[in-house]
DSSP file (Angstrom, degrees, kcal/mol; ACC not computed):
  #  RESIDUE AA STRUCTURE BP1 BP2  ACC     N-H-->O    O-->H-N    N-H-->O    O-->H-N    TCO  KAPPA ALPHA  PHI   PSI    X-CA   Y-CA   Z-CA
    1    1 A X     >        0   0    0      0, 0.0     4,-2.7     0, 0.0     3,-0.2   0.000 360.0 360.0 360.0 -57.8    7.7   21.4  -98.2
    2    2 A X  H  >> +     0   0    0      1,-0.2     4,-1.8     3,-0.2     5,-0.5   0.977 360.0  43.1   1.9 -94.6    3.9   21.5  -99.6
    3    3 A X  H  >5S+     0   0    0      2,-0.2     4,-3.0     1,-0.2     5,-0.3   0.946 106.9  53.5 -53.1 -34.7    3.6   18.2  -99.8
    4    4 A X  H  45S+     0   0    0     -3,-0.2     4,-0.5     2,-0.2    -1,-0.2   0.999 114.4  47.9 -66.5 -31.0    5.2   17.0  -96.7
    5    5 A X  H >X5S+     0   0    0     -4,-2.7     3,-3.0     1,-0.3     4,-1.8   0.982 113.2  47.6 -61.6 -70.6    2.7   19.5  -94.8
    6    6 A X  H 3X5S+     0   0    0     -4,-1.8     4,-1.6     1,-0.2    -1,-0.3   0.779 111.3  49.3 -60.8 -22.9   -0.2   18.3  -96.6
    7    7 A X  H 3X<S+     0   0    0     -4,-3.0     4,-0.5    -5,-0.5    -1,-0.2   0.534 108.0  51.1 -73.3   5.8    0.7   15.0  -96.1
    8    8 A X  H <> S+     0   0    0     -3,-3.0     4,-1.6    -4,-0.5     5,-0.3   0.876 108.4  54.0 -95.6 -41.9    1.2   15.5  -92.4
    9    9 A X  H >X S+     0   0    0     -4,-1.8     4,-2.7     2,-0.2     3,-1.9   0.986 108.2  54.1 -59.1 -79.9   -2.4   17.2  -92.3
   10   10 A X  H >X S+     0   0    0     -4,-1.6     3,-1.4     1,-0.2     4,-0.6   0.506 111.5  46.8  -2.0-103.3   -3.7   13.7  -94.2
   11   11 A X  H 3< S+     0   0    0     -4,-0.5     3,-0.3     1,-0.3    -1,-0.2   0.405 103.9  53.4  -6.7 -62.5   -2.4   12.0  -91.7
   12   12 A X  H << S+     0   0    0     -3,-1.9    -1,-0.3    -4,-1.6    -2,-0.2   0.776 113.0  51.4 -67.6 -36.5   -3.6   13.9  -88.5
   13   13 A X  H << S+     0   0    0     -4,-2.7     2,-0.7    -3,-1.4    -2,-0.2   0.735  81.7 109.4 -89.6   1.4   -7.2   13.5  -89.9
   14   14 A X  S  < S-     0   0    0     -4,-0.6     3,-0.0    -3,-0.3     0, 0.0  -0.644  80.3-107.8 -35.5 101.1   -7.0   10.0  -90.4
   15   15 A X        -     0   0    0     -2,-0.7     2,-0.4     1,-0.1    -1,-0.1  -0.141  27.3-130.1  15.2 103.8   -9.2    8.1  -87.9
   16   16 A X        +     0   0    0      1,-0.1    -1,-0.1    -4,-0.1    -4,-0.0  -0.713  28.3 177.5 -93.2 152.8   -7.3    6.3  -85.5
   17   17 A X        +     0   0    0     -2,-0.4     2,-0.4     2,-0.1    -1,-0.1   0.074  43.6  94.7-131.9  38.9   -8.4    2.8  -85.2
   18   18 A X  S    S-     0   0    0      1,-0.1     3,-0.0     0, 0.0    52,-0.0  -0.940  76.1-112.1-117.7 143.9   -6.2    1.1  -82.7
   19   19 A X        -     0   0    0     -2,-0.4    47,-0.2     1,-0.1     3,-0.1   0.073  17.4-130.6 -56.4 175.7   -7.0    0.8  -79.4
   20   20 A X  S    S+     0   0    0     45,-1.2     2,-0.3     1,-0.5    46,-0.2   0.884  81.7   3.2 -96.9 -66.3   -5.0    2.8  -76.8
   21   21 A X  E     -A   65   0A   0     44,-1.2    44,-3.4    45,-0.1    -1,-0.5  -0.897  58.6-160.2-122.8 168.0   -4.3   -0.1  -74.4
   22   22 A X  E     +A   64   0A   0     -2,-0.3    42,-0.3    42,-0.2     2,-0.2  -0.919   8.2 176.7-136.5 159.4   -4.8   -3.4  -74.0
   23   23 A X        -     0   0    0     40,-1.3     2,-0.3    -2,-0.3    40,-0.1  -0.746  21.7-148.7-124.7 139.1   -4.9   -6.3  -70.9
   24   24 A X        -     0   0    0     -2,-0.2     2,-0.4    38,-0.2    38,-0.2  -0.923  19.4-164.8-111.1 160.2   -5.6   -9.8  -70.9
   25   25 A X  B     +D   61   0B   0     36,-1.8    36,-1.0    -2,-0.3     2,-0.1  -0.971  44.7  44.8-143.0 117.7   -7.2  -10.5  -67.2
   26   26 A X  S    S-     0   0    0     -2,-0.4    34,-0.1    34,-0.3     2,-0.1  -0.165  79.4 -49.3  86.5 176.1   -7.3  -14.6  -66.3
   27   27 A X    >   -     0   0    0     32,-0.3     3,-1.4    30,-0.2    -2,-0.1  -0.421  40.6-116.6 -89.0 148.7   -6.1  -17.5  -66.1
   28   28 A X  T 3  S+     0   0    0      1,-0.3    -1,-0.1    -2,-0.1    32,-0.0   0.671 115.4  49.5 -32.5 -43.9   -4.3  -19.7  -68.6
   29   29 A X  T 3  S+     0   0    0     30,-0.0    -1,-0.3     2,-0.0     2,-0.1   0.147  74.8 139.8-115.0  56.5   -7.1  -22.2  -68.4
   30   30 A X    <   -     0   0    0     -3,-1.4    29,-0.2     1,-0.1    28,-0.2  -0.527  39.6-156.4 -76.6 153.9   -9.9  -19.9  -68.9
   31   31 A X        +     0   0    0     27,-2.6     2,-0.3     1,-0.2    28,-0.2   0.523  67.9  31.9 -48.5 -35.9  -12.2  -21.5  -71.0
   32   32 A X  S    S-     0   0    0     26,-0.7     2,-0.3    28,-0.2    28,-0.3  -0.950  70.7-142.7-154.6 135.2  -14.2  -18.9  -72.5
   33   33 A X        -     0   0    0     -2,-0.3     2,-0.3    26,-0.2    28,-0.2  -0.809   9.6-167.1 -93.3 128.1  -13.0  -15.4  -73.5
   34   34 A X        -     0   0    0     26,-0.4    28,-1.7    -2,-0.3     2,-0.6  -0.878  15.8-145.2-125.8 153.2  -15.2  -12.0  -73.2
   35   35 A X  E     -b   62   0A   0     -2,-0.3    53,-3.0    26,-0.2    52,-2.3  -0.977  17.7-160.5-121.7 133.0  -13.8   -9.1  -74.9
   36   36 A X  E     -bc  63  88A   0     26,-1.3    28,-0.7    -2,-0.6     2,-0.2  -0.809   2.4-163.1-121.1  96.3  -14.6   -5.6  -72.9
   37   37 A X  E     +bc  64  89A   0     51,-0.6    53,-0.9    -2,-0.5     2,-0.3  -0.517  22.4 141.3 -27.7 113.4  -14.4   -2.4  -74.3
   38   38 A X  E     -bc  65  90A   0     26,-2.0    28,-2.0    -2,-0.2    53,-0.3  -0.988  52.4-135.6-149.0 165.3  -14.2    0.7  -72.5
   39   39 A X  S    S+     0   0    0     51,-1.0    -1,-0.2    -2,-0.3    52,-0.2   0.768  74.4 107.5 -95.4 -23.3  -13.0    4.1  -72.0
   40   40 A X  S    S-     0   0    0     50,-0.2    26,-0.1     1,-0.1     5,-0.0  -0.240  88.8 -97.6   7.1  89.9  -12.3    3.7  -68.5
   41   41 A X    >>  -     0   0    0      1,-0.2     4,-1.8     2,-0.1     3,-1.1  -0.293  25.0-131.3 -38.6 134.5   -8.5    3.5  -67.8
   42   42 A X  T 34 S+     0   0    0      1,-0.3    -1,-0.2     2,-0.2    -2,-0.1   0.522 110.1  61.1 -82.2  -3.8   -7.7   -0.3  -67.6
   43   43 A X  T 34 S+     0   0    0      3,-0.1     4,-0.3     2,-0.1    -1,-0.3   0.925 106.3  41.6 -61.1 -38.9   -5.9    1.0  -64.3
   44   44 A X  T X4 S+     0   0    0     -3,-1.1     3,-1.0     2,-0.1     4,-0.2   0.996 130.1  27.2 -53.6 -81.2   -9.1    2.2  -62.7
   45   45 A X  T 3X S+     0   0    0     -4,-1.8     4,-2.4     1,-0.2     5,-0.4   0.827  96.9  88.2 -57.6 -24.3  -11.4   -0.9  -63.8
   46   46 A X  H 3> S+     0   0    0     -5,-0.4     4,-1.5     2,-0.2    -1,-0.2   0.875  86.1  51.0 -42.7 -29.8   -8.6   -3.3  -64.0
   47   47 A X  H X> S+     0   0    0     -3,-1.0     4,-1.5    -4,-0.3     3,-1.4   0.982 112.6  52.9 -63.1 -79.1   -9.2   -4.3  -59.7
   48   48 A X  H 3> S+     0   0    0      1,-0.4     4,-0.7     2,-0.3    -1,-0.2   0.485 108.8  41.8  -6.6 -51.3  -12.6   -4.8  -60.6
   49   49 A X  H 3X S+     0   0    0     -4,-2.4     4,-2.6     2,-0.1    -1,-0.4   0.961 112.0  55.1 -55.1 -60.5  -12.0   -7.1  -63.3
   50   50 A X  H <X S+     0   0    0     -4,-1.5     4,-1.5    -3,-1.4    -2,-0.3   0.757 111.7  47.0 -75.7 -28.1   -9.3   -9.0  -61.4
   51   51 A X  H  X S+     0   0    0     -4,-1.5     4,-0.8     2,-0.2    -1,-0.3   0.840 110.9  47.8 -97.9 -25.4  -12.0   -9.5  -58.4
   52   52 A X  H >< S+     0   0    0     -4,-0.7     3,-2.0    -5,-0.3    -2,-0.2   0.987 108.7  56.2 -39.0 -74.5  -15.1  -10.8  -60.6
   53   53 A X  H >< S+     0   0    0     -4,-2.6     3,-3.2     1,-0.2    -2,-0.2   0.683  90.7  86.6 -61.5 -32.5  -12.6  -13.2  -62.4
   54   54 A X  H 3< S+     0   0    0     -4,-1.5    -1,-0.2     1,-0.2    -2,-0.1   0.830  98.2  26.4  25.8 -99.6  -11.9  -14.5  -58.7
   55   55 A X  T << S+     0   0    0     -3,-2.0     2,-0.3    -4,-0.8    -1,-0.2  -0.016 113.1  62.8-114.6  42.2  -14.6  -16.8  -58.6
   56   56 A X    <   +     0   0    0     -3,-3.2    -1,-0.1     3,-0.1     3,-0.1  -0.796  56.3 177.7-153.1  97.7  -15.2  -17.9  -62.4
   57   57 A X  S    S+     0   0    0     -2,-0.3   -30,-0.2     1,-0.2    -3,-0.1   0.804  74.3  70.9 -57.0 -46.6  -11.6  -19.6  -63.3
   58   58 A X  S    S+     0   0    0    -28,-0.2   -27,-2.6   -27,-0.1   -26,-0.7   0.760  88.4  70.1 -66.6 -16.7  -13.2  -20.3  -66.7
   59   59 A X        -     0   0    0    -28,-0.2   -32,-0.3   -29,-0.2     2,-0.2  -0.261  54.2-175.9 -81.8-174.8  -13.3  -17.1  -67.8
   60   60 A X        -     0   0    0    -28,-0.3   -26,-0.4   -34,-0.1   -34,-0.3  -0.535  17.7-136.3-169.2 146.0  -10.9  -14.6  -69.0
   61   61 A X  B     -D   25   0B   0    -36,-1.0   -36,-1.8   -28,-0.2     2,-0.5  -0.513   3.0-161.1 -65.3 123.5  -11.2  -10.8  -70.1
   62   62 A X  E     - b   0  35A   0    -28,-1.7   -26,-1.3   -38,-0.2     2,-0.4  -0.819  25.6-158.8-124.5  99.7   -9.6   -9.4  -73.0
   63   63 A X  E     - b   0  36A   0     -2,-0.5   -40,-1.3   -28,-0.2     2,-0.4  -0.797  10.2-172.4 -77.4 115.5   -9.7   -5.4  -72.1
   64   64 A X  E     -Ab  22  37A   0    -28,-0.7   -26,-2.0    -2,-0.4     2,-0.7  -0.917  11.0-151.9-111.7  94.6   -9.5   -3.2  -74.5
   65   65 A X  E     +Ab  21  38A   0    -44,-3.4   -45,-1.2    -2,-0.4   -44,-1.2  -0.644  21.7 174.0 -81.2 127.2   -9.2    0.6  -73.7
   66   66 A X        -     0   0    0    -28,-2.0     2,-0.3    -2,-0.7   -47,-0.1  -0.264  34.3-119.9-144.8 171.4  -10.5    2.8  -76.5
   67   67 A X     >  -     0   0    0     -2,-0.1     4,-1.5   -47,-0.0    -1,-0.1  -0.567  46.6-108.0 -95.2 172.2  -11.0    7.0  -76.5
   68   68 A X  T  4 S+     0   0    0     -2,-0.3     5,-0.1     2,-0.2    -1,-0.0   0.970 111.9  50.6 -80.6 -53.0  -14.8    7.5  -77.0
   69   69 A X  T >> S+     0   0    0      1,-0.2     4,-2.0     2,-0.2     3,-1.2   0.981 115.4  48.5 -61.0 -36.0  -15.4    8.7  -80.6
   70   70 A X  H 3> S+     0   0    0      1,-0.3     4,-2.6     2,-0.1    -2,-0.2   0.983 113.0  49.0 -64.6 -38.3  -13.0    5.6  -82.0
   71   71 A X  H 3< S+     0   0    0     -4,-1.5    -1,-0.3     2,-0.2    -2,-0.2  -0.030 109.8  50.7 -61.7  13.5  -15.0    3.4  -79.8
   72   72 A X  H <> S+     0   0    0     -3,-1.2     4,-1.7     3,-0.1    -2,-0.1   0.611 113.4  44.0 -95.8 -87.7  -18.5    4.9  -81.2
   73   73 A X  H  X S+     0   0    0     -4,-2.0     4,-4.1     1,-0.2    -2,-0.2   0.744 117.6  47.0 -68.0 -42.2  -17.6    4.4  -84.8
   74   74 A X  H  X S+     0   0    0     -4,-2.6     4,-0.7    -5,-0.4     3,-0.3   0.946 109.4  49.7 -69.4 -60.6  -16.1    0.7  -84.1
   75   75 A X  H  > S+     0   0    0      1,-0.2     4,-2.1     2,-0.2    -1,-0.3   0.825 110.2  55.1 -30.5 -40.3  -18.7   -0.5  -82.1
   76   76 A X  H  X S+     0   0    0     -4,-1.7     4,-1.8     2,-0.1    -1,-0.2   0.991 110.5  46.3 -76.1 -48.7  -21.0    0.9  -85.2
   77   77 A X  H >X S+     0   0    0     -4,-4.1     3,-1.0    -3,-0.3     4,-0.7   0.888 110.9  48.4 -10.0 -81.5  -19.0   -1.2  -87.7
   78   78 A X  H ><>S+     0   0    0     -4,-0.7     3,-1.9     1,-0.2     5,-1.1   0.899 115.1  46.8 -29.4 -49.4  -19.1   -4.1  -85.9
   79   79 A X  H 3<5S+     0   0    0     -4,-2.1     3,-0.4    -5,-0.3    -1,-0.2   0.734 117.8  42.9 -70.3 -24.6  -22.8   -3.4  -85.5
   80   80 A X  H <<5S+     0   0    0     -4,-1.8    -1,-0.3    -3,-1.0    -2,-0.2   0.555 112.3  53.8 -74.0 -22.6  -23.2   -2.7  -89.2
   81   81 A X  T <<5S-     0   0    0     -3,-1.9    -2,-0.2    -4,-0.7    -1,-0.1   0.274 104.3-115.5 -98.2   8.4  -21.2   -5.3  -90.3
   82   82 A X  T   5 +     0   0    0     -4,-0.4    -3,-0.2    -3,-0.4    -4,-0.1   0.040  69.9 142.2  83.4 -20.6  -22.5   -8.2  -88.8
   83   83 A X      < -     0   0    0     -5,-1.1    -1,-0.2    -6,-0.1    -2,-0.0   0.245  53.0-130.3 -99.4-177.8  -19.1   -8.5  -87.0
   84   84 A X        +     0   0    0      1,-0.1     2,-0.3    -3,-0.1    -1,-0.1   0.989  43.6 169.2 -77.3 -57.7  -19.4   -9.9  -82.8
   85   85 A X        -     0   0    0     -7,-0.1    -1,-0.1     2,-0.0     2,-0.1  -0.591  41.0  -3.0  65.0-135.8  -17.3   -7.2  -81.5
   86   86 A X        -     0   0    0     -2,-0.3   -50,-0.2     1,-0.1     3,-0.1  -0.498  45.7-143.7-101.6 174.9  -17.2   -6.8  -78.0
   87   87 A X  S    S+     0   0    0    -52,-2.3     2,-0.4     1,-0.2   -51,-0.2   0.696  92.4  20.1 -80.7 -62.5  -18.9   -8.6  -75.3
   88   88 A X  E     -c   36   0A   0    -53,-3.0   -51,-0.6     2,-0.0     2,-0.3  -0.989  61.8-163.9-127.6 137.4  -19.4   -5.3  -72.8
   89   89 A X  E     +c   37   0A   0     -2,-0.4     2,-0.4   -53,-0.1   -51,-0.2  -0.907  17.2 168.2-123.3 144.3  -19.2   -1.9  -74.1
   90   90 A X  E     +c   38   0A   0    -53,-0.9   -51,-1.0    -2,-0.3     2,-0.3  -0.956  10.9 156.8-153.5 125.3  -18.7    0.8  -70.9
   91   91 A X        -     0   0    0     -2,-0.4     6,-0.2   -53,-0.3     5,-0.1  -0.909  49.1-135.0-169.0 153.0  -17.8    3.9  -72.0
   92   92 A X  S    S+     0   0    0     -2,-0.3     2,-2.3     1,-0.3    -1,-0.1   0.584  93.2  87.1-102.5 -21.1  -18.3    7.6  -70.1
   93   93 A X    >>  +     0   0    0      1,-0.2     3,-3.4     2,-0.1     4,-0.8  -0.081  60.2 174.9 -78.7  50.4  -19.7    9.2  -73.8
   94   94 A X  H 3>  +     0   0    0     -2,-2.3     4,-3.0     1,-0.2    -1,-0.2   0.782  69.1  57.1 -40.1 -20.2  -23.3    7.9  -72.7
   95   95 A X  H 34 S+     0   0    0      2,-0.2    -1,-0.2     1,-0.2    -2,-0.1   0.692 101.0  57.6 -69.8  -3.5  -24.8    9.6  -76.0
   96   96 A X  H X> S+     0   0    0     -3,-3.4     4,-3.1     2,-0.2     3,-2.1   0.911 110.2  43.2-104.7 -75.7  -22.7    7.7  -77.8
   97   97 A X  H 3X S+     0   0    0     -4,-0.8     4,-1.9     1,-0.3    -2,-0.2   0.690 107.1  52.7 -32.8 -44.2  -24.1    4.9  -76.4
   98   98 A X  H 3< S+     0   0    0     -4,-3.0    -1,-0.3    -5,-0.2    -2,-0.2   0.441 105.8  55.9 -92.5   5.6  -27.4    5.5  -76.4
   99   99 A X  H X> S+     0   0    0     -3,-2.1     4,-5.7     2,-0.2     3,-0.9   0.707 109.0  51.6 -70.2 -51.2  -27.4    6.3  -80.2
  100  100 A X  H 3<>S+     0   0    0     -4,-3.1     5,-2.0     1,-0.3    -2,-0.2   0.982 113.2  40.3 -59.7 -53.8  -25.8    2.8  -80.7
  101  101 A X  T 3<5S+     0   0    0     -4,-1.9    -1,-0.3     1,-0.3    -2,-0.2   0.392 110.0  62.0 -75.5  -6.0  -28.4    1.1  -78.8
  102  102 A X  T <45S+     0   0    0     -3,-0.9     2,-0.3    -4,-0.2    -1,-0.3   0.668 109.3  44.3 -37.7 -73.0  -31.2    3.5  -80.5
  103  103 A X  T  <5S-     0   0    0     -4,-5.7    -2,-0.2     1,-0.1    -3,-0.1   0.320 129.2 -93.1 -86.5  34.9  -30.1    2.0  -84.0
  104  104 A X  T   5S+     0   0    0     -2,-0.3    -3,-0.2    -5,-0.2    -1,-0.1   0.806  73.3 148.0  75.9  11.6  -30.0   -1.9  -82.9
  105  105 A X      < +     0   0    0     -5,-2.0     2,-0.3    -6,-0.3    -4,-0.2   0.506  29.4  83.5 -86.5  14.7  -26.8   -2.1  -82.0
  106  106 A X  S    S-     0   0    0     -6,-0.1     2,-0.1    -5,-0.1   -31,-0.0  -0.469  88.0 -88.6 -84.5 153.4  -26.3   -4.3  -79.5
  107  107 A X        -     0   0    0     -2,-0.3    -1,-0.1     1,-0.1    -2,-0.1  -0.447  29.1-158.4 -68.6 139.7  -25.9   -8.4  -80.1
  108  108 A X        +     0   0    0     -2,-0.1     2,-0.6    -4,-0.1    -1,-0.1   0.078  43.9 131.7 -86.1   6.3  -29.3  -10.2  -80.0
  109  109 A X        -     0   0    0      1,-0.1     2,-0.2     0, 0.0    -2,-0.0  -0.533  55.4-123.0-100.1 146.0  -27.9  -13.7  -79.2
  110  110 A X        +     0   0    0     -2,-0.6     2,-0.4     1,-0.1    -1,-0.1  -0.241  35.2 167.0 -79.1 125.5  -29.3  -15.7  -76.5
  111  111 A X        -     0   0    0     -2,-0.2     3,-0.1     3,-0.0    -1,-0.1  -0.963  44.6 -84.7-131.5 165.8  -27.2  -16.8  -73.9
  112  112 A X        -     0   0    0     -2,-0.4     2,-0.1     1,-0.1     3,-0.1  -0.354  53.6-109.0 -63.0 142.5  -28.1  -18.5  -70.3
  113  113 A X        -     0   0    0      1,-0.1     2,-0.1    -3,-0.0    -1,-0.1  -0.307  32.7-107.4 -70.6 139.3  -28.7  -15.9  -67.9
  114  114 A X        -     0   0    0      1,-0.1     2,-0.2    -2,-0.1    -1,-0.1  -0.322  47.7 -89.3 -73.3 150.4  -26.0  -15.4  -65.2
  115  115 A X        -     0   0    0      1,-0.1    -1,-0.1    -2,-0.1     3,-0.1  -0.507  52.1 -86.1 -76.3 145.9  -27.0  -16.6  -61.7
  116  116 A X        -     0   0    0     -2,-0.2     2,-0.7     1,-0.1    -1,-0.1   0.296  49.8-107.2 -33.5 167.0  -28.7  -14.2  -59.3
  117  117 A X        -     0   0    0     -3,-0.1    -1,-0.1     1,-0.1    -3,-0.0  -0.940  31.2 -99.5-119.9 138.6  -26.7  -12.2  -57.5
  118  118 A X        -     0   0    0     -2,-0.7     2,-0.3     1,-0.1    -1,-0.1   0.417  34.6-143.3 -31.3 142.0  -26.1  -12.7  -54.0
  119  119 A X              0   0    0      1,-0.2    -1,-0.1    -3,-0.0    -3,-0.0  -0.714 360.0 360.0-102.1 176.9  -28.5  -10.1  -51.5
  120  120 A X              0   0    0     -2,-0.3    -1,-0.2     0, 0.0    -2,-0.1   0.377 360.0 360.0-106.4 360.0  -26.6   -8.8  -48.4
């Protein structure tokens, strides 16, 4: 009985490192794939996705909804690890954020700048 309780304790202090949910968002002949991170429920952002992707066929979203501290510490991995990781990081733990982006974490690689956006 020991052991199973201390191994149920193990266990519950584990790190979890799976997302909570996931979406893909576009069309079959998207060209080019973005991965977005968030804590946002992908029901809330999900419209929002779906009306961007609209008018750029070539893309498609792979949303990925995280809780905040697992989505800290992976985003710092990546960012520690070399690895790409996400594309957009959106997430409601702004200190969290601003730590990462405080130690360099965000990607440095140049890509073409998006076209203006329309004024009203």
């Amino acid at each position: 009985m020991i052991r199973a309780t201390l191994m149920a304790l193990l266990l519950l202090a584990a790190p979890a490192r799976a997302q909570e949910l996931t979406r893909d968002f576009g069309s079959g002949t998207a060209t080019e794939t973005l991965r977005l991170r968030s804590t946002t429920d992908i029901a809330v952002l999900g419209p929002v996705v779906e009306t961007f992707l609209e008018t750029r066929p070539n893309i498609a979203i792979r949303y990925e909804q995280w809780g905040s501290n697992a989505l800290y510490r992976l985003q710092g991995d990546d960012c520690a690890r070399g690895r790409a990781g996400a594309d957009l990081v959106i997430s409601s733990a702004v200190h969290q954020m601003v730590d990462l982006v405080n130690e360099a974490a965000p990607d440095r690689t140049a890509r073409p700048s998006p076209p203006p956006c329309p004024m009203r």
